[in-house]
C-alpha positions as CSV (number, residue, x, y, z in Angstrom):
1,X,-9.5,-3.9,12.4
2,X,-9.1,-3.6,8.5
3,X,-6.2,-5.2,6.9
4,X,-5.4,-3.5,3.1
5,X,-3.2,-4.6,1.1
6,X,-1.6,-1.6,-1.9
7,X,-0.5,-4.4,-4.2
8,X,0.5,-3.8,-8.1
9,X,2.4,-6.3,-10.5
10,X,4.7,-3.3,-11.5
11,X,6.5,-0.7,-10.1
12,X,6.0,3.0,-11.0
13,X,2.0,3.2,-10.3
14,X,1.7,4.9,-7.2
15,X,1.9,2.0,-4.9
16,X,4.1,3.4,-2.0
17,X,2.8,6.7,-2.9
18,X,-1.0,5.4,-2.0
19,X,0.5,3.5,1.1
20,X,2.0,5.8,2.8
21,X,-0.4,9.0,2.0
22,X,-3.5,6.8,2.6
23,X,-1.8,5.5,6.5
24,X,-1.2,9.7,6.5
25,X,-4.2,10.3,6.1
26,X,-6.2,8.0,8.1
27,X,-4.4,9.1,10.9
28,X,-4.8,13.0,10.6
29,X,-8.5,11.4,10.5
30,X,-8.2,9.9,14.4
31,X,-7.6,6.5,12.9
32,X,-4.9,4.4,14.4
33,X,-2.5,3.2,11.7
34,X,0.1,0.7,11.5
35,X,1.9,1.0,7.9
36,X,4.3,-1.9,7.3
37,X,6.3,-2.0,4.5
38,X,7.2,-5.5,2.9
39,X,8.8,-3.8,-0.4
40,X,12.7,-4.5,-0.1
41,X,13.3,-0.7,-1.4
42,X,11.8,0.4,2.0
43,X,10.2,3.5,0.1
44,X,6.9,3.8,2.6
45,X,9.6,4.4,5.8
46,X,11.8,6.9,3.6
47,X,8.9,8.9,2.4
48,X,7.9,9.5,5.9
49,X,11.1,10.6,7.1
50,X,13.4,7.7,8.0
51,X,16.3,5.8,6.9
52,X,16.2,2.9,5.2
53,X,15.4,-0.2,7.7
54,X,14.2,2.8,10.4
55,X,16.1,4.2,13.4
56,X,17.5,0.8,14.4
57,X,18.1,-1.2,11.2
58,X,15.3,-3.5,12.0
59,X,12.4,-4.2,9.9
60,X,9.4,-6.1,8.4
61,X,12.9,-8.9,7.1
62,X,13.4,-10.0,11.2
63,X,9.5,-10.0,11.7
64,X,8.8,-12.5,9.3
65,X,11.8,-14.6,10.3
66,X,10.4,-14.4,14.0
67,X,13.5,-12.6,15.3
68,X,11.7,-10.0,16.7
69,X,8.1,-9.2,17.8
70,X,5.7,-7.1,16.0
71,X,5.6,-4.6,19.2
72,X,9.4,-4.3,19.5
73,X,9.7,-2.9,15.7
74,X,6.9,-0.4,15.8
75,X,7.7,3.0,15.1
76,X,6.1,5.6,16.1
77,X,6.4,8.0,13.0
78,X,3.3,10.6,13.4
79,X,0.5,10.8,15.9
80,X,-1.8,7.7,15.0
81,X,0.8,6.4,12.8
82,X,3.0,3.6,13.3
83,X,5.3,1.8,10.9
84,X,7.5,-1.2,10.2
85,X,9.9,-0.5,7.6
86,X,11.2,-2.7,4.6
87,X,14.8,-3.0,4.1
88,X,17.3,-4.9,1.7
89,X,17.5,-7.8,4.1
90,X,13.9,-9.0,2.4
91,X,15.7,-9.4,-0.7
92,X,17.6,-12.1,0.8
93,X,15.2,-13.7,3.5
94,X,12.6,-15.7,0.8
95,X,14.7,-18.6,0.7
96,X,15.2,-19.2,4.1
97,X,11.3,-18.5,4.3
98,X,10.1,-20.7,1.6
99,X,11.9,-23.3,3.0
100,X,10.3,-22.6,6.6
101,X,7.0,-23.9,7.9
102,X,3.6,-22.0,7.2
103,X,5.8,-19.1,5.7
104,X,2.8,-17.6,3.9
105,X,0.9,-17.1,7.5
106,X,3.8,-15.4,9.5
107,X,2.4,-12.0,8.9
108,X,-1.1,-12.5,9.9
109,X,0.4,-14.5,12.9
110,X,2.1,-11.6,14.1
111,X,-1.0,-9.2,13.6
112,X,-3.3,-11.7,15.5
113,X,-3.0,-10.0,18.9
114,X,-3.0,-6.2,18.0
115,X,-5.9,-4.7,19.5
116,X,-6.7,-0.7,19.7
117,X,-5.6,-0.8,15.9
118,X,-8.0,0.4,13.2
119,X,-5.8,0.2,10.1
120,X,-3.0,-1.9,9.1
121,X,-1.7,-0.6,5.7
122,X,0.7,-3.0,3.8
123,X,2.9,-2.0,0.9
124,X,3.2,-5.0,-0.9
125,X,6.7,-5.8,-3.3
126,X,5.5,-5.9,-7.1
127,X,6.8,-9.0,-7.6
128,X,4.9,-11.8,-6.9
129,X,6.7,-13.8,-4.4
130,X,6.5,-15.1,-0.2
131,X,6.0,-11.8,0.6
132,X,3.3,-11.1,-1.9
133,X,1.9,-14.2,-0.2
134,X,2.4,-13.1,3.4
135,X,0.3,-9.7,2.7
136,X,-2.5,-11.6,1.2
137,X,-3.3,-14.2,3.5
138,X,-3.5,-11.6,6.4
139,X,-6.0,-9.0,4.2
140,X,-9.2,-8.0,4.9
141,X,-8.9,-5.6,1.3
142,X,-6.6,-4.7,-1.2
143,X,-6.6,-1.4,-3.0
144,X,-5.2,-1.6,-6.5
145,X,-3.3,1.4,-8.0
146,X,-3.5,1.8,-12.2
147,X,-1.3,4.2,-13.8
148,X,-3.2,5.3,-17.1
149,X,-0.6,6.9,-19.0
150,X,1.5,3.5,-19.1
151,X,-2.2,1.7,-19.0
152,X,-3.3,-0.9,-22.3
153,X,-5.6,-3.5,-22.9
154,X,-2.5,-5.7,-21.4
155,X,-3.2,-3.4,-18.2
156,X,-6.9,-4.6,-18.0
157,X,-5.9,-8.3,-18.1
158,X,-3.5,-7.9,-15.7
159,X,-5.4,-6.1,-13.1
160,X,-7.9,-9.1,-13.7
161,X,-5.5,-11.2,-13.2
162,X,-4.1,-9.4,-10.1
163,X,-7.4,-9.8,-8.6
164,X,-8.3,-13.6,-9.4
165,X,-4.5,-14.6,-8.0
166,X,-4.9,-12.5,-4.8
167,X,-8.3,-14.4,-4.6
168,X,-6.8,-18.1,-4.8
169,X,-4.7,-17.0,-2.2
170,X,-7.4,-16.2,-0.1
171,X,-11.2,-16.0,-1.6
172,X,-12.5,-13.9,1.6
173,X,-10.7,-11.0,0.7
174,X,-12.7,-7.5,-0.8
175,X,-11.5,-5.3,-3.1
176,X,-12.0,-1.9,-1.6
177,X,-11.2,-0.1,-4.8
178,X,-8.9,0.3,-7.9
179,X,-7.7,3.6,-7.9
180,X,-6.1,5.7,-10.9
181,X,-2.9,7.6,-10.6
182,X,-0.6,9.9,-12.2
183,X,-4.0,10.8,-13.9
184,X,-4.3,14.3,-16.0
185,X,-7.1,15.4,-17.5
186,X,-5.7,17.6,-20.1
187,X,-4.3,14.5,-21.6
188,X,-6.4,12.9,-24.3
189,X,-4.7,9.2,-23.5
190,X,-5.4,9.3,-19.6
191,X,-9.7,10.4,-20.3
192,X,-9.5,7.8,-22.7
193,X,-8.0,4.7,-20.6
194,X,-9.7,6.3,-17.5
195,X,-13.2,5.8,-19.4
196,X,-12.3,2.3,-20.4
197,X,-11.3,0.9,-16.7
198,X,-14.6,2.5,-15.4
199,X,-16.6,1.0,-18.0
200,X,-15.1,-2.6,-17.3
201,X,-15.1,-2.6,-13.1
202,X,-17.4,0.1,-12.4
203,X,-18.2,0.8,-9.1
204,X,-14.9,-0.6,-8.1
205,X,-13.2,1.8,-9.0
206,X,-12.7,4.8,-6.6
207,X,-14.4,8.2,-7.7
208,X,-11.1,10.1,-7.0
209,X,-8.2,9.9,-9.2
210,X,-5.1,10.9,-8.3
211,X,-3.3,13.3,-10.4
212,X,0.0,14.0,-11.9
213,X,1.9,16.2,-10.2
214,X,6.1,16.3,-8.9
215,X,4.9,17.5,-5.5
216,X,4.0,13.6,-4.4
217,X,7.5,13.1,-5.5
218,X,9.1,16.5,-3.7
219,X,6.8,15.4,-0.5
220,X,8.4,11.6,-0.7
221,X,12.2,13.1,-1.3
222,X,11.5,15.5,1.9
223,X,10.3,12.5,3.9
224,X,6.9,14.3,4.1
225,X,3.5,12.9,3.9
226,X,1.6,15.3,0.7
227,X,-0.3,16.6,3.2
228,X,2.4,17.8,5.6
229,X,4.3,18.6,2.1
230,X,1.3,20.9,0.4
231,X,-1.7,20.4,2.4
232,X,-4.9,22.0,0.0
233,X,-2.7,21.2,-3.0
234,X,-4.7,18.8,-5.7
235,X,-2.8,16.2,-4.5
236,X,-3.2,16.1,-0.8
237,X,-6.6,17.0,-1.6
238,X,-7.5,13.6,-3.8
239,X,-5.9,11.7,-0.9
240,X,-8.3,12.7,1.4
241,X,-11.1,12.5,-0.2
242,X,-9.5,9.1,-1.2
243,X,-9.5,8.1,2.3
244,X,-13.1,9.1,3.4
245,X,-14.0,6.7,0.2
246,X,-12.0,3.9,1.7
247,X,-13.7,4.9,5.3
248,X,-17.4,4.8,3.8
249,X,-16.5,1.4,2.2
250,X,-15.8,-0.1,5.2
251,X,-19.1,0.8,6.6
């Protein structure tokens, strides 16, 4: 089982966007998927078609304060495709978890007997907090989205330092790729930066970028993976390819 972490130190990069298209994706590939969502916002559930907190109000906030079980808050959201949503209760669970015992290990504690499972994809939070912890420690991978139009040498030092944090946390873990969003190649600025994060992490960085376009937006607002949304648009067509990349670098 392959545990990825999406993690980004800002909003706005594609983060929920990546999670919730790459889960999509896998499954339309025969992959089982579990997508759980640790961002407060609870943007991975919406954007595939359900209310904040799901169904039942419940989500990743009373699995990490061991009120429920991982198998009681599974939903079934797509063939292959399971999810635990975020909600607005993480927003005020972190200090009744940092003051808790082995608070950055609950997660990987409650993934520890899933079996039959060949992806669990975790939206991370962009800030860096419990939660950012939680997802780390239980990672096999992480996949790092970069914007390039709101990229700067700032940008490169922070990825860097995205990367050597995560790797405190937990120096096992593989970075399956940095991938570039919102990318267009009509725009001098995004070839440019595009060129310049190749240059420095090479291979690491995934082939595909994903481009700029309002359908991943329209697909998110009509709770729509992109490719139920626009399936052989651009879009849904980076994705995939995207997620045959992240399946041959697993092999």
């Amino acid at each position: 089982m392959r545990v990825i972490t999406i993690c980004a130190e800002k909003g706005g990069v594609g983060k929920s966007t990546t999670s919730t298209n790459l889960a999509a994706g896998l499954a339309e590939m025969g992959k089982t998927v579990i997508l759980i969502d640790l961002d407060a916002q609870g943007n991975a559930g919406i954007a595939l078609g359900l209310m904040a907190g799901g169904h039942t109000g419940r989500s990743t906030a009373e699995l990490l304060m061991k009120e429920e079980s991982l198998q009681d808050l599974l939903i079934e959201v797509r063939d292959n495709l399971f999810i635990v949503p975020g909600s607005r209760r993480l927003y005020g669970i972190q200090k009744a978890l940092v003051e808790g015992r082995a608070v950055d290990r609950r997660l990987q504690h409650a993934l520890k007997d899933l079996v039959n499972v060949d992806f669990v994809i975790i939206d991370s939070p962009p800030a860096n907090n419990i939660l950012h912890d939680n997802a780390y420690m239980c990672s096999t991978e992480i996949i790092v989205p970069v914007e390039t139009q709101i990229f700067s040498a700032k940008g490169l030092k922070d990825i860097k330092t995205t990367i050597r944090e995560i790797r405190e946390d937990n120096p096992e873990i593989d970075i399956t790729g940095i991938l570039i969003t919102k990318y267009d190649s009509q725009r001098n600025q995004d070839r440019a930066y595009a060129e310049v994060i190749r240059e420095e992490f090479g291979s690491v960085v995934f082939p595909t970028e994903i481009p700029d376009t309002v359908r991943l937006s329209e697909a998110q607002a009509a709770g729509k993976s992109i490719f139920e949304y626009q399936r052989w648009g651009k879009a849904a067509t980076a994705y995939r390819k995207m997620c045959v990349e992240v399946l041959e670098r697993g092999q």
